[in-house]
C-alpha positions in Angstrom: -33.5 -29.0 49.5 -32.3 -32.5 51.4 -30.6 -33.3 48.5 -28.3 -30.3 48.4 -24.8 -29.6 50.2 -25.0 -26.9 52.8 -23.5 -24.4 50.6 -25.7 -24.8 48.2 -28.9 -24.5 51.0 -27.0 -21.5 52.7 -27.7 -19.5 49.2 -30.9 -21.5 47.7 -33.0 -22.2 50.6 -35.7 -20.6 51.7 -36.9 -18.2 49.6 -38.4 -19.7 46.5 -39.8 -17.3 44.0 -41.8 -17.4 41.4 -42.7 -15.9 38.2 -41.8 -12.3 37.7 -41.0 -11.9 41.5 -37.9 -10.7 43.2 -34.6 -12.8 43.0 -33.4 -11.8 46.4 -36.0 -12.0 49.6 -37.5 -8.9 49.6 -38.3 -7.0 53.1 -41.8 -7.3 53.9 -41.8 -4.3 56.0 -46.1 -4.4 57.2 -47.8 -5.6 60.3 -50.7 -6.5 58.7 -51.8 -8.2 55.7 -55.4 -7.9 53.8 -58.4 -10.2 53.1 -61.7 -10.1 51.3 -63.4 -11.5 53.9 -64.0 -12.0 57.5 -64.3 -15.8 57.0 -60.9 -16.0 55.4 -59.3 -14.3 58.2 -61.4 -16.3 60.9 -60.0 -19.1 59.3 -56.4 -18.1 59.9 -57.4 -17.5 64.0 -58.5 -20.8 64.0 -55.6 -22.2 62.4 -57.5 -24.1 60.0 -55.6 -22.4 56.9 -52.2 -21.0 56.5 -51.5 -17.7 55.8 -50.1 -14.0 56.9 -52.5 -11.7 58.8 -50.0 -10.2 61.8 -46.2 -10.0 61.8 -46.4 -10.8 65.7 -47.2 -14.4 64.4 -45.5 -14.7 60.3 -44.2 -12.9 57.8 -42.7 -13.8 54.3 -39.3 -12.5 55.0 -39.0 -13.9 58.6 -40.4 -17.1 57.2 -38.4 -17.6 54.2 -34.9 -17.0 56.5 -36.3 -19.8 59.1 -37.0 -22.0 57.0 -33.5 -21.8 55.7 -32.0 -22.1 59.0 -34.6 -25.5 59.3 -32.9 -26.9 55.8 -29.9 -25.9 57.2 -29.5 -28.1 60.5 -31.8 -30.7 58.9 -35.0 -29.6 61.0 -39.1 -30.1 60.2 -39.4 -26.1 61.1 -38.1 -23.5 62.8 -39.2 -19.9 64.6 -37.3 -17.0 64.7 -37.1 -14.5 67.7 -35.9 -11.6 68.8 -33.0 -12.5 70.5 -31.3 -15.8 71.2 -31.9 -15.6 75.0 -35.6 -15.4 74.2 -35.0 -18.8 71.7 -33.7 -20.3 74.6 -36.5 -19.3 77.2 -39.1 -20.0 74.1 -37.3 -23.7 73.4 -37.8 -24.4 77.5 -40.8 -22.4 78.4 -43.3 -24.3 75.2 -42.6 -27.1 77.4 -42.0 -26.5 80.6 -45.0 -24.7 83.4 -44.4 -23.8 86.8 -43.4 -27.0 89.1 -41.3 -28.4 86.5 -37.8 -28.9 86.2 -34.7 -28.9 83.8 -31.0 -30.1 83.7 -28.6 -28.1 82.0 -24.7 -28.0 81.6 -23.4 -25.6 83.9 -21.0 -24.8 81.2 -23.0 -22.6 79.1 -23.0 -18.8 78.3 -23.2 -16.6 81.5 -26.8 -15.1 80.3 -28.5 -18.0 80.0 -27.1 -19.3 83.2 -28.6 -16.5 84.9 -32.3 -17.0 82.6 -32.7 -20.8 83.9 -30.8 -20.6 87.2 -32.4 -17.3 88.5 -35.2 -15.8 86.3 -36.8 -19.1 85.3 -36.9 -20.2 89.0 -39.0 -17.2 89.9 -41.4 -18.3 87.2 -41.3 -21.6 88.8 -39.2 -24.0 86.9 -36.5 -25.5 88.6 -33.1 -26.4 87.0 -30.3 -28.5 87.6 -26.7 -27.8 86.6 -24.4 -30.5 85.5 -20.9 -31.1 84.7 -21.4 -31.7 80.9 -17.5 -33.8 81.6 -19.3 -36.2 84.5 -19.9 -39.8 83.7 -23.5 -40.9 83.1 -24.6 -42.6 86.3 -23.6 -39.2 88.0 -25.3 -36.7 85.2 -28.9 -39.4 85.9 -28.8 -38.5 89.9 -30.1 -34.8 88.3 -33.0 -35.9 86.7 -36.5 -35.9 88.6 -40.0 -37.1 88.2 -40.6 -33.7 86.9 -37.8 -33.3 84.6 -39.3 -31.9 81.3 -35.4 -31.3 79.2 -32.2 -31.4 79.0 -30.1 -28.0 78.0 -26.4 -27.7 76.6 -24.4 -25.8 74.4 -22.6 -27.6 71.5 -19.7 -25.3 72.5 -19.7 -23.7 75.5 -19.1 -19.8 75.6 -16.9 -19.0 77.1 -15.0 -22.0 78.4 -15.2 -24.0 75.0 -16.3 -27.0 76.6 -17.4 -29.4 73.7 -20.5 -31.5 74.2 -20.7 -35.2 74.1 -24.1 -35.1 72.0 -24.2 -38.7 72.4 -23.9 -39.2 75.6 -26.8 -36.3 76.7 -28.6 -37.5 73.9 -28.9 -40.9 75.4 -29.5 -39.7 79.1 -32.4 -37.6 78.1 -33.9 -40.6 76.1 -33.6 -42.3 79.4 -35.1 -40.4 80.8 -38.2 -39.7 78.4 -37.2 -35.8 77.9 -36.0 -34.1 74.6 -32.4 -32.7 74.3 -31.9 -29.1 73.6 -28.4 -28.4 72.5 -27.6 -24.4 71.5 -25.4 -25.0 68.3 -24.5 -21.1 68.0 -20.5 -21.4 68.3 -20.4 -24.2 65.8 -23.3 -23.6 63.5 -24.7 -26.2 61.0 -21.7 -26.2 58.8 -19.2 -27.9 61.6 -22.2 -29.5 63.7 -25.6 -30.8 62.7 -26.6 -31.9 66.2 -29.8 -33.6 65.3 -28.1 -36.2 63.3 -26.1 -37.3 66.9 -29.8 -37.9 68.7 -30.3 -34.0 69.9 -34.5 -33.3 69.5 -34.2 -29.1 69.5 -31.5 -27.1 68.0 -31.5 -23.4 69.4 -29.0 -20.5 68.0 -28.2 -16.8 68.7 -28.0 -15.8 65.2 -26.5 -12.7 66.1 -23.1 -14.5 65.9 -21.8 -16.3 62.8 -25.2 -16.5 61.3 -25.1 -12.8 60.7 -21.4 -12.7 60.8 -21.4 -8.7 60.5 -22.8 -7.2 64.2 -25.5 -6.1 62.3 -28.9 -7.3 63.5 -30.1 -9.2 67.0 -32.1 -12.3 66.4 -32.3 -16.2 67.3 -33.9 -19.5 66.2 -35.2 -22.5 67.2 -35.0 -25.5 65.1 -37.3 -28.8 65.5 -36.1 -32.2 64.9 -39.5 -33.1 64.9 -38.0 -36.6 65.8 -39.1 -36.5 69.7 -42.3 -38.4 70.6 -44.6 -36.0 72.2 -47.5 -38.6 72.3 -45.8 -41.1 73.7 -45.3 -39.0 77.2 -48.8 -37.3 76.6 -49.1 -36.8 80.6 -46.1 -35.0 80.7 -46.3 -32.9 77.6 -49.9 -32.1 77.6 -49.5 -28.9 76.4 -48.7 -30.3 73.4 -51.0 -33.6 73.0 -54.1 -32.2 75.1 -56.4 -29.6 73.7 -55.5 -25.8 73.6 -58.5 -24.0 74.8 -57.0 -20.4 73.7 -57.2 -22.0 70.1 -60.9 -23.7 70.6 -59.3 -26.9 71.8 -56.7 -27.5 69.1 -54.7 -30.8 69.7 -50.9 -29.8 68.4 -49.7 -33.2 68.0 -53.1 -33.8 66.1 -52.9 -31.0 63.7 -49.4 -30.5 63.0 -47.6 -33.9 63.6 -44.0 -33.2 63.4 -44.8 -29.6 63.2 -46.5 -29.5 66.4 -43.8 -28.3 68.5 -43.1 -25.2 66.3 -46.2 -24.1 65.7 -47.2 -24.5 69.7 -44.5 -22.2 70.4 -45.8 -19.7 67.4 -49.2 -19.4 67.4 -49.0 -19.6 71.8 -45.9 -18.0 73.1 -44.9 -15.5 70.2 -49.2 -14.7 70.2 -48.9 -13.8 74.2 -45.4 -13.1 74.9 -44.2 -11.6 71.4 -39.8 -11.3 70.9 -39.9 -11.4 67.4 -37.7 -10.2 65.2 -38.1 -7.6 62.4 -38.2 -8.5 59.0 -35.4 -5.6 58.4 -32.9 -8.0 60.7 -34.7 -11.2 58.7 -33.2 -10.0 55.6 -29.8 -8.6 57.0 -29.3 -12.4 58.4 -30.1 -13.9 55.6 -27.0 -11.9 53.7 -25.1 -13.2 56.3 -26.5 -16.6 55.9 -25.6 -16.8 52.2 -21.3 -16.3 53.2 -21.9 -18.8 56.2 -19.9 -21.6 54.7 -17.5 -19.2 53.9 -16.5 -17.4 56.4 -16.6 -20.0 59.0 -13.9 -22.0 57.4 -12.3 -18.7 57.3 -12.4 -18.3 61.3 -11.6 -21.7 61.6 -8.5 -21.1 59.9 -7.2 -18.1 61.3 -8.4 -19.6 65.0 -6.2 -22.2 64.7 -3.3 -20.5 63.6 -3.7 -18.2 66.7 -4.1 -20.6 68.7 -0.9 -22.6 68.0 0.7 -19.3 68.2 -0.6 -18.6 71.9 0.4 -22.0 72.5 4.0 -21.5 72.4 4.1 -18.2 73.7 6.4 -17.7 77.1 3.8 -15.3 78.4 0.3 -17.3 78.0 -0.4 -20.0 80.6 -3.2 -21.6 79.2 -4.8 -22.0 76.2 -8.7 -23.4 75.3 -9.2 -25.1 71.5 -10.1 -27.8 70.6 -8.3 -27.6 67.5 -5.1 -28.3 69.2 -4.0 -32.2 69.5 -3.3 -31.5 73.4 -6.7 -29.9 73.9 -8.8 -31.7 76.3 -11.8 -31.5 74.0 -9.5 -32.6 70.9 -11.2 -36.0 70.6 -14.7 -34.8 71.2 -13.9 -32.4 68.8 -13.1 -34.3 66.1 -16.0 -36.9 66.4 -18.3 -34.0 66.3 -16.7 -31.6 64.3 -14.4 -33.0 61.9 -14.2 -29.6 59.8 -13.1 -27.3 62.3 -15.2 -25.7 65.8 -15.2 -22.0 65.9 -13.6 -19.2 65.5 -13.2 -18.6 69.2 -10.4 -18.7 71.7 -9.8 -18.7 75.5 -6.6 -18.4 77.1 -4.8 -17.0 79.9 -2.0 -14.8 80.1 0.8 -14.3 83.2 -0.5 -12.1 85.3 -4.1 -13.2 86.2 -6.9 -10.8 86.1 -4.4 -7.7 86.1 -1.8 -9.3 83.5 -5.6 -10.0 81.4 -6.5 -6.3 81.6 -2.9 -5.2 80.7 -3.0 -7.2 77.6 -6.8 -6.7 76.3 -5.7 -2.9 76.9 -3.2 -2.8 74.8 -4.6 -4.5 71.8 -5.4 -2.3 68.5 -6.7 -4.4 66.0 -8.7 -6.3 68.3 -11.6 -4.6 69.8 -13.1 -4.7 73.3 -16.9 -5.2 72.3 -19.7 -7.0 74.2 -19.7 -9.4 71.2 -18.4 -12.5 69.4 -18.0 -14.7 66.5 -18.6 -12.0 63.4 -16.0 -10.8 60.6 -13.7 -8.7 62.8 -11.9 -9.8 65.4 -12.3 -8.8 69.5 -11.7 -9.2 72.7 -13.6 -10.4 76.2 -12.9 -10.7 79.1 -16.0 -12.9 81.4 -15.3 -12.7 84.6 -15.7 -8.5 84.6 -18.0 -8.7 81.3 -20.9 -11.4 80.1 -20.2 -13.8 83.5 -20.2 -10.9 85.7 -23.3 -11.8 87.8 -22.1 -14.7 88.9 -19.9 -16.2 92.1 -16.7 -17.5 92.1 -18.1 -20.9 92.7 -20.5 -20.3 89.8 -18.0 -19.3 87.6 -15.5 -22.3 88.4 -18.9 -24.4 87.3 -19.0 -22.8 83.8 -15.7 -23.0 83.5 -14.3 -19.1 83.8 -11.4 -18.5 85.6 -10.7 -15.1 86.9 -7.8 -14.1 84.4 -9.5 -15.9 81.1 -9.8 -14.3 77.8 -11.8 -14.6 75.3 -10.4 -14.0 72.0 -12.9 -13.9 69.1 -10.5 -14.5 65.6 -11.9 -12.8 62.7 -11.5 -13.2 58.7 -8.7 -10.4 58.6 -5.6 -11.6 57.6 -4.5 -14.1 60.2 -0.5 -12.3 60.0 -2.1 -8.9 61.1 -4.1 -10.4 64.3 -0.9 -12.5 65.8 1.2 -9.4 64.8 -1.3 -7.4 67.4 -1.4 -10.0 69.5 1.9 -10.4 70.0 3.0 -6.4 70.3 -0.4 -6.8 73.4 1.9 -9.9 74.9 5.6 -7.4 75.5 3.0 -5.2 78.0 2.0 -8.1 79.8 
């Protein structure tokens, strides 16, 4: 599907069927699938053919929507889990064990800040936070002997920090690791961040991806572009035999593919976090409007945010959309065609003059949510960043009176109307 424009691949990808079978994806709601005999099924154990025999492993549905997602950001292959906090410990943990470490930007979402800085260290791997804004020469003192990647979101949630894919791209090079860069806020229609050097593309496609709050799921996309056999020592898991799979070399077998299918037929075998093939299919209706309704919240975003720009009662304002925004430059290097549809700001007041104003909202909603079709309301501090310190939460960029304003596809008159009837309580 190369050839195609990512509209086209957000509605043809994927699913390719043939003669007399279904036009849309069908729901291949089993477990199991049957064979005639116990060869043919040994076979698929031994991963010397392809095929379906357990859903913990592949299914045609949750297939068909990963491989779309793969076509989408210009990948060899992706896998779908259950969740994107288990694509991101899945995109770490296939090639990282216990005494290795990581660098990450501290800027990221407060979960996964909490999966890498605390849960991940108890499984022993070590990580490094970084201020994603440092120059080069101070980002390299984080690296070690034992560094195994480098993490970062494309944009950061909350604090809308935009990457320099670049920049991390060339400092993990350096320093012989891959770069894994979580492309969720700007998904593959504003940001393809494997063709800026980035080797791994993770998402929570419970956001824009599914666009509708419907169904909990993430991805992992491959490049396929990072030379595992040229750091063989350090990636053996990947370029020395697999005795759980009677010595099976990935790099040997599967080439480009061998990072995918380490992380399928290993981590999804033992560990499981798939998803269902029920929230398969609802993503891939969301998938199909992708184009659409992200230039939609791009739109209305910006509108909002030039209207909370210029409004007496809001202090600060996070987008990189607007010409004064800090990120503006990066922004438009990257992503030319618009960010996200997601806003932070402050409001007089602080954390009270926050809760005041989120309070008083009625189109928005207060959800544990962002980036889908109707627009809400967060604030981090008391809600997804929560668990962390106020030194932790100056690192990723979350002051104590920031909001997080998620602009929908209503009409954008109706959301600064609300908006602005919230800002006279404030």
């Amino acid at each position: 599907m190369s050839e195609y424009r990512i509209e086209t691949k957000c509605i043809q990808s994927g699913w390719k069927p043939k003669k007399g079978e279904p036009r849309v994806l069908p729901i291949y709601q089993s477990t199991t699938f049957k064979y005639n005999t116990t060869d043919e099924m040994g076979k698929l154990f031994d991963l010397e053919e392809n095929g379906y025999f357990y859903t913990r492993l592949q299914n045609p549905t949750n297939d068909a929507v990963a491989a779309k997602i793969a076509d989408l950001e210009g990948g060899v292959a992706a896998m779908l889990t259950s969740s994107g906090q288990a694509a991101n410990f899945y995109a770490v943990f296939n090639i990282c064990e216990a005494g290795d470490h990581i660098v990450c930007g501290s800027a990221i979402y407060g979960g996964t800040f909490n999966l890498f800085g605390v849960t991940m260290k108890k499984l022993g791997i070590d990580c490094t936070f970084v201020d994603v804004d440092a120059p080069e020469e101070e980002i390299a003192k984080a690296f070690r002997p034992n560094t195994k990647a480098v993490f970062a979101e494309t944009i950061a949630n909350p604090a809308l920090v935009v990457l320099d894919i670049e920049k991390f791209a060339k400092l993990a090079h350096d320093h012989q690791v891959p770069l894994i860069v979580d492309n969720t806020f700007a998904t593959p229609v504003n940001c393809r961040p494997f063709e800026w050097g980035a080797d791994i593309v993770t998402h929570s496609t419970t956001k824009y991806m599914d666009g509708h709050a419907m169904q909990v799921g993430g991805a992992i996309v491959d490049s396929g572009n990072f030379d595992w056999t040229a750091y063989g020592d350090k990636y053996h898991g990947l370029t020395q035999p697999d005795e759980s799979y009677h010595g099976v070399v990935y790099t040997e077998r599967f080439g480009k593919a061998a990072y995918i299918t380490k992380a399928t037929v290993q981590l999804m075998r033992d560990l499981g976090s798939i998803p269902s093939p029920q929230n398969c299919f609802l993503l891939n209706v969301g998938l199909e409007t992708l184009p659409l309704r992200v230039e939609r919240h791009c739109y209305n975003a910006q509108k909002v945010a030039e209207f909370l720009s210029a409004h007496e009662k809001v202090t600060q304002v996070s987008y990189a959309g607007l010409p004064g925004d800090k990120y503006h430059e990066l922004a438009q290097k990257y992503m030319p065609n618009g960010t996200c549809g997601v806003i932070s700001f402050e409001v007089a007041g602080g954390r009270d003059g926050a809760v005041r104003f989120m309070d008083s909202l009625k189109l928005a909603a207060i959800v544990t949510h962002v980036a889908d079709a109707r627009t809400s309301v967060l604030h981090p501090a008391s809600h997804t960043h929560r668990q962390m310190n106020d030194r932790q939460l100056v690192e990723a960029g979350v002051s104590p009176g920031m909001i997080r304003f998620s602009v929908g596809i209503e009409n954008v008159q109706d959301i600064i109307a609300d908006l602005e009837q919230a800002l006279a309580n404030v």
